[in-house]
Structures are given as structure tokens and as C-alpha cells.
C-alpha positions in Angstrom: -56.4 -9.6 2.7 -55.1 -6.8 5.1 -56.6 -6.3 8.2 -55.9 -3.0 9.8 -53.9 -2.2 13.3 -54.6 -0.5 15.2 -72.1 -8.6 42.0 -73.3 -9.1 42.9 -75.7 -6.9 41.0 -76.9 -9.1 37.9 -78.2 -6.9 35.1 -81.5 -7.9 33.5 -82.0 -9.6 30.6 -84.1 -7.3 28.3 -82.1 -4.5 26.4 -82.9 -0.6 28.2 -85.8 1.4 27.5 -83.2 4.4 27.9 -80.0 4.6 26.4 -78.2 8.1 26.8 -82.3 10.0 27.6 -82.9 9.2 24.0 -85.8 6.7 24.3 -85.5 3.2 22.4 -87.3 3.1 18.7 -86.8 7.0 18.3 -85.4 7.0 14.9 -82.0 8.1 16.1 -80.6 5.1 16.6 -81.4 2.3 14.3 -83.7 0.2 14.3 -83.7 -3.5 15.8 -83.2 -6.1 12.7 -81.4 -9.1 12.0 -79.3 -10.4 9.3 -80.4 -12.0 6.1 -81.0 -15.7 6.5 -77.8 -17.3 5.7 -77.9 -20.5 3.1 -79.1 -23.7 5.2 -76.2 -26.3 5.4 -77.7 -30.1 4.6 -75.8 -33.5 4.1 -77.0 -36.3 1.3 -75.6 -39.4 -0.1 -75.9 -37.8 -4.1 -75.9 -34.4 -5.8 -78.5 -32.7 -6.8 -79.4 -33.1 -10.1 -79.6 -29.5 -11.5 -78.2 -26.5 -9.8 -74.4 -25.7 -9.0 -72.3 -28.7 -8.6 -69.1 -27.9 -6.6 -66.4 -30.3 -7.3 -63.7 -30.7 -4.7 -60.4 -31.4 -6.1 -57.3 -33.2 -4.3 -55.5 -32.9 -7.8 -56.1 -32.0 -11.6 -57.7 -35.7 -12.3 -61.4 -35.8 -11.6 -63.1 -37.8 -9.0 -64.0 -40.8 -10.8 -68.2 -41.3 -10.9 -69.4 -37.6 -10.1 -70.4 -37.3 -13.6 -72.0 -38.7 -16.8 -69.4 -39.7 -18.9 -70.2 -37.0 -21.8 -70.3 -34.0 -19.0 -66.8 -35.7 -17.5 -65.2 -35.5 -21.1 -66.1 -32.2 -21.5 -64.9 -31.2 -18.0 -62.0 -32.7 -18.6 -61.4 -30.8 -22.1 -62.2 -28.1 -20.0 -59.5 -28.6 -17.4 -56.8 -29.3 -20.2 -57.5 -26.4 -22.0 -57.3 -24.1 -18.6 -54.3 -26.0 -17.5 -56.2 -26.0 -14.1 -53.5 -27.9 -11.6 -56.0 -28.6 -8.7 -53.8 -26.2 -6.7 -55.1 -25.0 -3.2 -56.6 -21.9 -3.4 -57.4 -22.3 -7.6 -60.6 -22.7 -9.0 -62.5 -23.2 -12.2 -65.9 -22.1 -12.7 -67.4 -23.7 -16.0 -71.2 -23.4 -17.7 -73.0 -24.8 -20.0 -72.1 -28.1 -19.5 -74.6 -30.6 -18.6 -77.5 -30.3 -17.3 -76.3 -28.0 -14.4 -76.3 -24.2 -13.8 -72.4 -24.3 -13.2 -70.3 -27.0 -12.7 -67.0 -25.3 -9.9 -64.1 -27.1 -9.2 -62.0 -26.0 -6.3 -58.5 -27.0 -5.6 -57.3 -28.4 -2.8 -53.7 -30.0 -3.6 -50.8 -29.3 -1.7 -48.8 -29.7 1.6 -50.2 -29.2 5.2 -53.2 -29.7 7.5 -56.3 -31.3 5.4 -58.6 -29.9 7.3 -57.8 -26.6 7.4 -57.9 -27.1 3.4 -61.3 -28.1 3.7 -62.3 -25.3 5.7 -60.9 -23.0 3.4 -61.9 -24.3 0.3 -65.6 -24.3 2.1 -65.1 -20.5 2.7 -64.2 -19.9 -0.7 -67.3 -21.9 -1.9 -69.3 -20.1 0.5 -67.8 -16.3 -1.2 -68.4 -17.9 -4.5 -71.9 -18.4 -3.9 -72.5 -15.4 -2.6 -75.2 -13.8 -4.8 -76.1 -17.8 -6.8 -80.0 -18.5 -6.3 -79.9 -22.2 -7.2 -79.0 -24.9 -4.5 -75.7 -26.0 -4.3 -74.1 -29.8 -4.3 -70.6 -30.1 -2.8 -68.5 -33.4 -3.9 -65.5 -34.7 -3.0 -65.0 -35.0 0.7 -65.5 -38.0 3.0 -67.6 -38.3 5.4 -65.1 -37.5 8.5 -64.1 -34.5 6.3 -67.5 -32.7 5.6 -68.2 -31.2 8.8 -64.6 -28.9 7.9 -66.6 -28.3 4.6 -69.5 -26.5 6.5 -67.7 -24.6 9.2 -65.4 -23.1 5.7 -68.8 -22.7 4.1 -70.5 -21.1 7.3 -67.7 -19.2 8.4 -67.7 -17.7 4.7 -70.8 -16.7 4.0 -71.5 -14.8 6.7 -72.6 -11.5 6.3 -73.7 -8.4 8.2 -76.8 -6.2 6.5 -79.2 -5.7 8.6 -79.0 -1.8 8.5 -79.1 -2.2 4.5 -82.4 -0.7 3.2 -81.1 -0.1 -0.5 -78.9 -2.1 -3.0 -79.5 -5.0 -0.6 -78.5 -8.7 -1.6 -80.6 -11.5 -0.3 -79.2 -14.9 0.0 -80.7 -17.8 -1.8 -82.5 -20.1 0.6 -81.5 -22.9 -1.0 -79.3 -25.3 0.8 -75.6 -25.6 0.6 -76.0 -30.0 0.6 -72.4 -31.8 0.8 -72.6 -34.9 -0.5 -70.8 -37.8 1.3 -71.5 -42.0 2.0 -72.2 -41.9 5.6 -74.9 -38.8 6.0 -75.6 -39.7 9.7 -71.8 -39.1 10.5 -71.3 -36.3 8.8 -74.3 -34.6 10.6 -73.7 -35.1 13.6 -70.3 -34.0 13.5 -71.6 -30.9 12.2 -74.4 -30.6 14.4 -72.2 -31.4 17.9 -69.1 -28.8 17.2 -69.1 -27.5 14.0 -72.5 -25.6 14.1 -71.7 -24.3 17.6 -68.3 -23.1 16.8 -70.0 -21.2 13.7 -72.5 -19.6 15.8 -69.9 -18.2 18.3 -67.9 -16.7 15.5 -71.1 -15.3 14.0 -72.1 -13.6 17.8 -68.8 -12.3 18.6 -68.3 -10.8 14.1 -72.0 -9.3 14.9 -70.8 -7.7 18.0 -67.9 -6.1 16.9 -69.5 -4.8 13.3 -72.1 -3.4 15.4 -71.9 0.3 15.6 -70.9 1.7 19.2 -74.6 3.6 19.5 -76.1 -0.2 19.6 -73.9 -2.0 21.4 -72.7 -0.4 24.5 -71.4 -2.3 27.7 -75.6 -2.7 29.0 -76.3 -3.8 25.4 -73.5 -6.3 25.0 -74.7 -7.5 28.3 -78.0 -7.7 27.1 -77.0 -8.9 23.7 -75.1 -12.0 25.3 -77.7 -13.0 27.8 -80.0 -13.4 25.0 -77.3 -15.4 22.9 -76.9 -18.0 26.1 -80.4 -18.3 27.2 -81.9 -21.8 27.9 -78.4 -23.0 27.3 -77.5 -25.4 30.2 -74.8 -25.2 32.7 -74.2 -21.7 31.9 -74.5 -19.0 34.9 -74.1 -15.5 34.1 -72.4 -12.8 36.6 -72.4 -8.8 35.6 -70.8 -6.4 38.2 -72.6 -2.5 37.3 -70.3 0.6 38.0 -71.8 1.2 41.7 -70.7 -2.8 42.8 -67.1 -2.0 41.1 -67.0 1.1 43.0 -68.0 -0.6 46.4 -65.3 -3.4 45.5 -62.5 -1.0 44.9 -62.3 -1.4 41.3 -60.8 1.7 40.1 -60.0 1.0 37.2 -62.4 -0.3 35.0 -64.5 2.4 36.7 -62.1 4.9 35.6 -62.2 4.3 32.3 -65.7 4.6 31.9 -66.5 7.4 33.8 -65.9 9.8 31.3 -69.2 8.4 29.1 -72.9 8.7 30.1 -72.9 4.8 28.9 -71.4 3.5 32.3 -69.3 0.1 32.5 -70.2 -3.6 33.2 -68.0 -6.2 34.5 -69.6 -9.6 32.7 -68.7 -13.2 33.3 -69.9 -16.2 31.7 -69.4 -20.0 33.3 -69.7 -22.6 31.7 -69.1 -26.0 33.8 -69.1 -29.1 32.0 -66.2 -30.6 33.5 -64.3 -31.1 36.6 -62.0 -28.6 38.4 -61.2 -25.2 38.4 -61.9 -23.4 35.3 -59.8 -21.8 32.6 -60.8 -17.9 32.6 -60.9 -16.0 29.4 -60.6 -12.2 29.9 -61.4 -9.8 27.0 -61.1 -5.8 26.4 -64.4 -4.3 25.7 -63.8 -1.1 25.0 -67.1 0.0 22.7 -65.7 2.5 21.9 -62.3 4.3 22.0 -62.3 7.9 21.9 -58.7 8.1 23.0 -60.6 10.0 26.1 -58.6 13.0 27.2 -55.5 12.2 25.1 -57.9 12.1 21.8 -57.5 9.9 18.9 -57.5 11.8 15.6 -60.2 10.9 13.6 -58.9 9.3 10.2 -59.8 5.8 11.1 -61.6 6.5 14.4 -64.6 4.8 13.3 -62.4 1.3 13.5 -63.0 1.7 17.6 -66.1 0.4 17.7 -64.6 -3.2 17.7 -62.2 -2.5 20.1 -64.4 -4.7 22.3 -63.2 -7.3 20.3 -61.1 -9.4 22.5 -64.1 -9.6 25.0 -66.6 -10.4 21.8 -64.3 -13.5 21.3 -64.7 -14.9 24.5 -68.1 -14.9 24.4 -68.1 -16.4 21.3 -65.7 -19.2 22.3 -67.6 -19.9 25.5 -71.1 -20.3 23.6 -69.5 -22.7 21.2 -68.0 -24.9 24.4 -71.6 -24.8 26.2 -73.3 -25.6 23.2 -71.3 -28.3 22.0 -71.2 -29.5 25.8 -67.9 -29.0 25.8 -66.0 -31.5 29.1 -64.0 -28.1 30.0 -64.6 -25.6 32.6 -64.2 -22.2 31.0 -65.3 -18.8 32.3 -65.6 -15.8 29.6 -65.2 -12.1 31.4 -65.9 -9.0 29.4 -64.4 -5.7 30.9 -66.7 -3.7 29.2 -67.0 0.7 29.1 -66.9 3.4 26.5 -63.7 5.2 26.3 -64.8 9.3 26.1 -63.4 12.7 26.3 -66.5 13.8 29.1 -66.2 16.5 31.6 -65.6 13.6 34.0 -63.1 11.3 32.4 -60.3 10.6 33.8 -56.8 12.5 33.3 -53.1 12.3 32.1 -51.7 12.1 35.7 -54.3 10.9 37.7 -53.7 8.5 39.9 -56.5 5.0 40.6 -56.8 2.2 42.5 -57.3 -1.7 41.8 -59.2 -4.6 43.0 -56.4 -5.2 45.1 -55.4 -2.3 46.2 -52.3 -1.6 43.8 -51.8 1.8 42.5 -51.5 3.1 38.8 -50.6 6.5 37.4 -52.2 7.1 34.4 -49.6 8.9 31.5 -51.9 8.1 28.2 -56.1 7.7 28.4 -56.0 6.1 25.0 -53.9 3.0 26.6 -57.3 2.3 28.5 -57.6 -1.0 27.4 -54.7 -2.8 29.7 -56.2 -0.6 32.7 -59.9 -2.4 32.8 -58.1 -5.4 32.3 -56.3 -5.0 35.1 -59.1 -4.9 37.3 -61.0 -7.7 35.4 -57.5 -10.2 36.2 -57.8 -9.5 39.9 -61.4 -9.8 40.7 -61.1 -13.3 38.5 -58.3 -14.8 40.2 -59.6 -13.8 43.4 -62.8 -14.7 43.4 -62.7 -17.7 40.7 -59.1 -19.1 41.1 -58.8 -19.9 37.7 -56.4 -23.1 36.8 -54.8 -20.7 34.0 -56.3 -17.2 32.4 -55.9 -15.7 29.2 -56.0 -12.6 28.0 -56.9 -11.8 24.7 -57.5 -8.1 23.4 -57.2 -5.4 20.1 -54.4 -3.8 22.7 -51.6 -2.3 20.6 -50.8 -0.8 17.0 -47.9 -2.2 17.0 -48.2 -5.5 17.1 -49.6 -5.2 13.9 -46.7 -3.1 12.8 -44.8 -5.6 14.5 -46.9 -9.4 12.8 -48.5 -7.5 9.8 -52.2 -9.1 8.9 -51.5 -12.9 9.6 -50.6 -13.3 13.3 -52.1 -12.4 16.5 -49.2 -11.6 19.4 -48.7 -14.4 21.7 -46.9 -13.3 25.0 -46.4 -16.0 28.0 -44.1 -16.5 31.5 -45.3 -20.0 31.1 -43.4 -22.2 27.8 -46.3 -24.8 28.4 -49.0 -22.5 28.2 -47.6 -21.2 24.9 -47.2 -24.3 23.4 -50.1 -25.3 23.6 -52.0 -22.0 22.4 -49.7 -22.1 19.6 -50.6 -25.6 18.8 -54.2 -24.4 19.1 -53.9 -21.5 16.3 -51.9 -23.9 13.9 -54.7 -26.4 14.7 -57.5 -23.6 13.5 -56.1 -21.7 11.4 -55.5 -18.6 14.2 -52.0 -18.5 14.4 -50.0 -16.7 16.8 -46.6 -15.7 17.2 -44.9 -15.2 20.7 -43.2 -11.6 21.3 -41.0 -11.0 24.2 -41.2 -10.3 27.7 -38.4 -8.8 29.7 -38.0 -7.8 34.0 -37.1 -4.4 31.7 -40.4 -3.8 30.5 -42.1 -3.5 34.0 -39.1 -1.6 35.0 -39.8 1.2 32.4 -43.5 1.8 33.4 -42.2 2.0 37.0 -43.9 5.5 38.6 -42.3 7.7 41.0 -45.9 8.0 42.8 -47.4 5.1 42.5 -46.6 1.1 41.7 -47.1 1.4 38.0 -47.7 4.1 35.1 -50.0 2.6 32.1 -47.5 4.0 29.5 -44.0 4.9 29.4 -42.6 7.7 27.2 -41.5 6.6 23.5 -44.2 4.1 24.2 -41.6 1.2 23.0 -41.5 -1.7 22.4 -45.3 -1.1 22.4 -46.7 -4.4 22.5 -44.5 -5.9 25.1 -44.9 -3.1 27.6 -49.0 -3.6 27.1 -48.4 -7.4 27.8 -46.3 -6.5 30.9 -48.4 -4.0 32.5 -51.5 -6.8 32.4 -49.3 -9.4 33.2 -48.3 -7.2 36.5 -51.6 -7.6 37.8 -51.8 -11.5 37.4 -50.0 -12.9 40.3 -46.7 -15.7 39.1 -48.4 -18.8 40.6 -51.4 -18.5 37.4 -50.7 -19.5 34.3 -50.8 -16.7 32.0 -51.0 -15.7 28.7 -52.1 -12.4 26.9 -53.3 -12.3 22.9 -52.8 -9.1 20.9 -55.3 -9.0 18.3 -55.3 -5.5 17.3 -53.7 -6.8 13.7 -56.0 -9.4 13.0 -59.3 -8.4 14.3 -61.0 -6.5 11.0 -60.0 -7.9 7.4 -60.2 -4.8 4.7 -60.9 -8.0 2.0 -62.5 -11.3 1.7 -59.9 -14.1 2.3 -61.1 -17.6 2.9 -63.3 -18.3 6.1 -63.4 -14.5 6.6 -65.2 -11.8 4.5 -64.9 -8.0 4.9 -65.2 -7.0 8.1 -64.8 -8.4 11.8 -63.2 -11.4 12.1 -64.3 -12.9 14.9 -60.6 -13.8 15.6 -60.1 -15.4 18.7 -63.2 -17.9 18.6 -61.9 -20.4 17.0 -58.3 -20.9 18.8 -59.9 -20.0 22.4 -62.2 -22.8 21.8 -59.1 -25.5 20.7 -57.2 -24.2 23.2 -59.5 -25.1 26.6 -60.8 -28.6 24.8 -57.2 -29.5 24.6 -55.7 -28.0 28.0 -53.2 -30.0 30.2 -51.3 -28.9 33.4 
């Protein structure tokens, strides 16, 4: 797989009649539908008797009393004539044996975490059966395993086609069933944190696949609200761009004053637990232009998920309040569009933030640290977080840096890192921690004003993005930033993730504020 780099006013709930004087169902943008039904996940004590029978193997030597004896010695012919090993990640699809359609059987042996195995050999079940139309019987995992099973398998299949009107595949509604002893168990492990995980991955992929003239910063507002409502505990904030004017929020304003589409400022709290909470902060840029200092356009198309990192905390917080998570996690979008208008800001221009400190603006295409900036302050002002993360598609070269497979982890706190990085390993999100030096604050340092947003050369590229937020988080909150700009869109299937967003971010934000300690 390769993945590439690169209020105090509350808004209402419904999505506007108007976006950009074009009215809503016009034909110019398109129209509202949702994605095909994915395959129902169910949980039974046997296999189905016809249909695919997925076979989960912890070795070459088949589970003993999955099949009839004359369909076991032909499956075992089978496997000695393939010289199938049972390795993770190797599979054998056979047919015409027995009474089934196809009879799979997915390796799993090796070294490492079982379950993130399981999740994986789920995902690859899940790609597998992508376009089958009979139901599908999965064998081979206990009952405390089977809920890793159907986050791989839902994770997997997902799919985004609700703009496909031609050479469009539907997917069977027949029901992916795993088959284990305890069925009760199984389900409600499924049902109490697997499903809710799998449903914030699935909000925050649809939100960044979306294309940048659907979701927009009122949209994603709108989109989200309607993702959290009726769920309890939950209270939702959203500052518009005249509240962040009035609050001295310069930058966030800034960067989306160049676009008729004008910037939100949304927050998301969950309480379930006790204390204060741990605030997620995320770059929603919906799309990146460049602004004045223009992208060029091979690849510009990418920018519509550059609202990303704040897609991911939504998703992470939706899976902790619907799992009713013990945590108390707040999710904040910095949302605007990122355009070249006759009233965007400029190379050289000087603005202001939440708290009054000053930033000279070198490069309009490094936008994304500069709404963050005023996102950190108003949340540690007016939310006094017990730690905050950051998490945003900031750099190109941290994927130049990580390649495909690891997210940038920067840190002042060893603790905090830890324990992210525990979190990724744990999920299968992992992250590796870059660097950061007094010298990379010292090289953005402006003759006119506290801080430039860039620094000529531009290197080391990810570090000074990761210093320049961190400068506008005060030393006394724990801190941590995430660089997803390598790891955010996959170019190929892989596992739990097809073609297309990720949703990166979900799935270790989520570990990472069940597990957090101080």
C-alpha cells in the first residue's frame, strides 16, 4: 500500500439552503446519497451450511471438526498440493469442494499481537468478499477473539459510492456470521466497542473522501451534528467567523477569509467520567488551495482531506460516547477553506491570536498550524484540558521523512508519548516520535512579531510545524502533536483499509484516552 504525503454562537443542525448563492439540489453540486448498505455482521454457534465458509488458520493443520470428513480430506489434499503454510497474510481460496460455494482459508500464523492478526485477517476477508453474493461463515476464532474478527471485517469492507451512477457494485446483503461457542459474548463485545469504533472510522473516511464542494466547514458542522444526535452526554459548541472575530481569534479567521465558505470553530464533549477532559484538536482545512502562495495542481485534488486530522477526532469521540466510554474527551475541529480570494490573507501579513500573541505569516500554504494555533488557546483557556493532542495532515515531509507506515509522533512530555505509542502498537496506528529542539522555535523567530509560520529552506519540515503549534500550548499541558500527512489516504487496499481515506487517527485516539494516566 502507499499512501501519499503530502460561542457562543451554536450553528444549527440542518445542512444550508445556500452554499456559495448556488441554492441546495441545483444539479451543480451533487446530490444527497448514502453509501451502499455494507454486509450485516452476525454471530452463531455453527456455519452455515452452503455459502462461503472462511476458515481461520493458526497453522497449516486444519481446525479439527469444521468439516465432514470427505470435504476435510480433500481440503487437506488441497493444502498439500498448494504447500499453503498458514502464514499471516496467505490465503487459499478453493471451489468445488463440498457442498459450499468456496471454501477460504486465511493464515494467521506467526509472531506478535493476536489481535491485531484477527483484525487483519478480518479486513482481508472483508476485501475478499467484496463483490461474493452468498452469505459468509467465518470459523476459527474464540469467542473473546471474534469481536477483532468484525472490526477487520468492518473496517475492510468499507466503501465509498454514493456518487457512482454507472459500473456500480452492490454488496450482497447477506451476513458476514462468525461462528464461535459463546454467541452472547461475542455480541456484546462487538456491540459495546467494536461497532462504535467501526462507525467513527466510517464518519471520519466519509468525511475526508467527500469532495470539498459537499463538505465545507458549515457542512462538516452539520454533518457531525447529525452523526451525534440523540447520543447522550455529548454537548456540542461551534464558534462562526463573527464570534472568533469578537474573541480575537486572528488566526483561524485569517485563514479563512480568503473563501466565500467562512470558518467554524467546533467542539464536541463527551463526559462520561470524572475530571478534566483530554482535548483532541484537529486541522480542517476542506480544502487547501495553497491560498496566495498557490499549490500547483498535479495532485491538488488530495486537499480535500486535509481536514483529516479534525475528521479523526470526531470519529474517535463518537466511538467513546457511544461505547460510553468512562473518559472525558473533548474533539475540536478548526475548520475553513484555504483560497486564493481577493481577500485572503498575504505573504507578510501580520495576525493576531486568542491570546494576544503575534504571527508573521512567510507561506499561506502552511495554514494548517496557524488555525491550530488559535484552536489550542481558546481550548486550554476556556476548557483546561488535563492533556491535548494535536493530530493533523500538517507536513510533506514527514511522509518523506516515515514513508506510508508511521504517523509523526512529537512530545515535551516522555509520558505522554509513551503512552500514545503504546496506543498505536495496541491498534495497529503506529507512530514514531521525531524531534524537537529550543532551535526550531528559534528559526521561525520574526523580526516584527513573536513568531513567523515558516522559516526559509522550510527544514526540518515537520519539526518546525510541531514547534510552531506547540508554541501556542503553554509548558504546564501535556502536549503532543500527530503528523498524519503520510498516512491519511492509502493509493491500495491493505488490510483494514481499502483505497482511499483512512480514517487514521480513530482508532489510536480512541486507545489512547481509554487508557490515559497522569
Amino acid at each position: 500500500m502507499r499512501r501519499h504525503l503530502f460561542a457562543l454562537i451554536l450553528a444549527t443542525a440542518s445542512v444550508p439552503a445556500l452554499a456559495q448563492g448556488v441554492p441546495a439540489g441545483s444539479g451543480i453540486e451533487p446530490s444527497t446519497a448514502a453509501n451502499s448498505q455494507a454486509r450485516p455482521i452476525a454471530f452463531a454457534n455453527r456455519a452455515a451450511d452452503d455459502g462461503v465458509l472462511v476458515i481461520l488458520m493458526r497453522n497449516a493443520d486444519l481446525p479439527t471438526g469444521v468439516l465432514g470428513s470427505a470435504t476435510e480430506a480433500s481440503v487437506k489434499a488441497a493444502i498439500a498440493n498448494a504447500k499453503f503454510d498458514g502464514k499471516d497474510g496467505s490465503d487459499l481460496t478453493l471451489r468445488g469442494i463440498g457442498r459450499h460455494a468456496r471454501i477460504d482459508l486465511v493464515g494467521m500464523a506467526g509472531d506478535g499481537d493476536v489481535a491485531d492478526r484477527l483484525r487483519r485477517a478480518g479486513g482481508r476477508i472483508a476485501q475478499d468478499m467484496r463483490d461474493e453474493a452468498h452469505p459468509v461463515s467465518i470459523v476459527g476464532a474464540a469467542s473473546d477473539e471474534a469481536a477483532n474478527v468484525a472490526l477487520g471485517y468492518s473496517l475492510g469492507q468499507y466503501r465509498f459510492d454514493r456518487y457512482k451512477t454507472v459500473g456500480k457494485s452492490v454488496p450482497s446483503a447477506q451476513p458476514a456470521t462468525i461462528v464461535v461457542g459463546d454467541v452472547r459474548s461475542a455480541e456484546a463485545e462487538w456491540k459495546s466497542r467494536g461497532a462504535p469504533l467501526a462507525e467513527g472510522v466510517t464518519l471520519t473516511r466519509d468525511l475526508s473522501t467527500e469532495p470539498a464542494n459537499v463538505i465545507y466547514p458549515e457542512s462538516f458542522v452539520a454533518r457531525v451534528r447529525e452523526a451525534f444526535a440523540g447520543v447522550s452526554g455529548v454537548k456540542i459548541e461551534v464558534l462562526d467567523e463573527a464570534a472568533m472575530r469578537r474573541l480575537g481569534m486572528g488566526t483561524l479567521a485569517g485563514v479563512g477569509q480568503g473563501s466565500r465558505r467562512p470558518p467554524r470553530l467546533m467542539l464536541v464533549e463527551y463526559r462520561g467520567g470524572n475530571g478534566a477532559p483530554i482535548a483532541l484538536v484537529g486541522k480542517g482545512i476542506t480544502f487547501d488551495s495553497g491560498g496566495i502562495s498557490i499549490k500547483p495542481n498535479s495532485g491538488m485534488w488530495e486537499m480535500k482531506s486535509d481536514m483529516a486530522g479534525a475528521a479523526s477526532t470526531m470519529g474517535a469521540v463518537l466511538s467513546l460516547a457511544k461505547s460510553r466510554a468512562n473518559v472525558n474527551v473533548l474533539a475540536v475541529a478548526a475548520l475553513a477553506e484555504n483560497m486564493p480570494g481577493g481577500n485572503a490573507q498575504r505573504p507578510g501579513d501580520v495576525v493576531r491570536t486568542y491570546s494576544g500573541k503575534t504571527i508573521e505569516v512567510m507561506n499561506t500554504d502552511a495554514e494548517g498550524r496557524l488555525v491550530l494555533a488559535d484552536a489550542n488557546e481558546y481550548v486550554i483557556a476556556n476548557h483546561k484540558p488535563a492533556a491535548l493532542v494535536n493530530i493533523a495532515t500538517l507536513t510533506g515531509s514527514v511522509g518523506q521523512a516515515l514513508g506510508y507506515d508511521y504517523a509523526g509522533l512529537f512530545a515535551r512530555d516522555d509520558a505522554m508519548a509513551t503512552q500514545m505509542a503504546a496506543a498505536g502498537k495496541a491498534v495497529g496506528e503506529e507512530v514514531w516520535r521525531l524531534p524537537l529542539h529550543p532551535n526550531h522555535t528559534k528559526t521561525m523567530k520574526s523580526d516584527i512579531a513573536d513568531i513567523k509560520n515558516s522559516a526559509e529552506g522550510g527544514r526540518p519540515g515537520a519539526s518546525l510545524g510541531a514547534a510552531f503549534i506547540g508554541f501556542f500550548v503553554n509548558e504546564a499541558t501535556p502536549w503532543a502533536h500527530l503528523d498524519i500527512a503520510g498516512v491519511n489516504w492509502a493509493d491500495s487496499s491493505d488490510d483494514v483499509t481499502p483505497k482511499g481515506a483512512s480514517g487514521w487517527g480513530v482508532r489510536i485516539l480512541d486507545e489512547f484516552v481509554r487508557n490515559w494516566k497522569r
